[in-house]
C-alpha positions in Angstrom: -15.0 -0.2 -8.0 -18.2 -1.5 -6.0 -19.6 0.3 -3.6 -21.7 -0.6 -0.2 -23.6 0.2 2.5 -21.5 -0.4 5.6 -24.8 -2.3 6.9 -25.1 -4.4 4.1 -21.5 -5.2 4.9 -22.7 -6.0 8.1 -25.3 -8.1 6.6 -23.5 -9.8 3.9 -20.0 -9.7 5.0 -19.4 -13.2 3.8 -20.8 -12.6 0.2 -19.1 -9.0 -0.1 -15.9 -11.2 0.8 -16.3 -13.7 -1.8 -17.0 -11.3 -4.2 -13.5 -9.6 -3.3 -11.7 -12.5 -3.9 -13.0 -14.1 -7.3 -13.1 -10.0 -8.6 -10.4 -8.4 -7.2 -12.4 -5.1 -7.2 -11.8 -2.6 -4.7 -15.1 -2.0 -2.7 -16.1 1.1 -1.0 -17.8 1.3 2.5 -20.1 4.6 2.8 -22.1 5.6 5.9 -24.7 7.8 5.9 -23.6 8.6 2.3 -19.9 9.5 2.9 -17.2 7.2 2.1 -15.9 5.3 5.6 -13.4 2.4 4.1 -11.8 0.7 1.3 -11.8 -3.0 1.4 -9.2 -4.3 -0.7 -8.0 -8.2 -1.8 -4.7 -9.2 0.6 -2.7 -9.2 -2.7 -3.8 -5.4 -3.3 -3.1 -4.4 -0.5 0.3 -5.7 -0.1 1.4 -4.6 -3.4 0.3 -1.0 -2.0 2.2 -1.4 1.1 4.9 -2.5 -1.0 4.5 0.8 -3.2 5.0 2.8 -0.2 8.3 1.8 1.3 9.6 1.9 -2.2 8.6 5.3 -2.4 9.3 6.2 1.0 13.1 5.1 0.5 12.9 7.5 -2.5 11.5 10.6 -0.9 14.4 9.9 2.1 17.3 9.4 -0.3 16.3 12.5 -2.0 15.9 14.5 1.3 19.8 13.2 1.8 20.7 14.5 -1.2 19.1 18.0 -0.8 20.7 17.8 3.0 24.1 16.9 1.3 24.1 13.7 3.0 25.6 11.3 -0.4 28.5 9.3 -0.3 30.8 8.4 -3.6 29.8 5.5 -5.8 32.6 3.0 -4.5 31.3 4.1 -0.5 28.3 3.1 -1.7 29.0 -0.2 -3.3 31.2 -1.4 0.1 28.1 -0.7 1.9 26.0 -2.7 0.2 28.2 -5.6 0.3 28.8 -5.3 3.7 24.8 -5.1 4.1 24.1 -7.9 1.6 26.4 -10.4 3.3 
């Protein structure tokens, strides 16, 4: 991971850019010495978003379980055709 002064961002946004895209290496933004942002390639950070709706859908199917919300295995494939049609 790269890291960079959020006024040399500001300076060389294009380069820092370029960089991102040929690399593919996450770059950190500090100011005044403290981290401020992640810049990430498109494909990154769609893959992370992607990440976290999987794993959200995990963490509420579990809280289902634990709140006795399930449904048998035959309920479940009827809904899914229904959904998938």
């Amino acid at each position: 991971m790269k890291t960079e002064l959020v006024t040399t961002l500001k300076r060389q946004a294009t380069r820092i850019l370029s960089d991102l895209k040929e690399t593919k290496d996450t770059v950190l933004i500090t100011e005044h010495g403290r981290p401020a942002a992640y810049l990430v390639d498109i494909q990154t950070f769609e893959r992370l978003c992607n990440r976290i709706r999987i794993l959200e859908g995990i963490a509420r199917g579990e809280k289902a379980v634990q709140g006795g919300r399930i449904i048998s295995h035959e309920q479940a494939k009827t809904k899914l055709k229904r959904w998938l049609n």
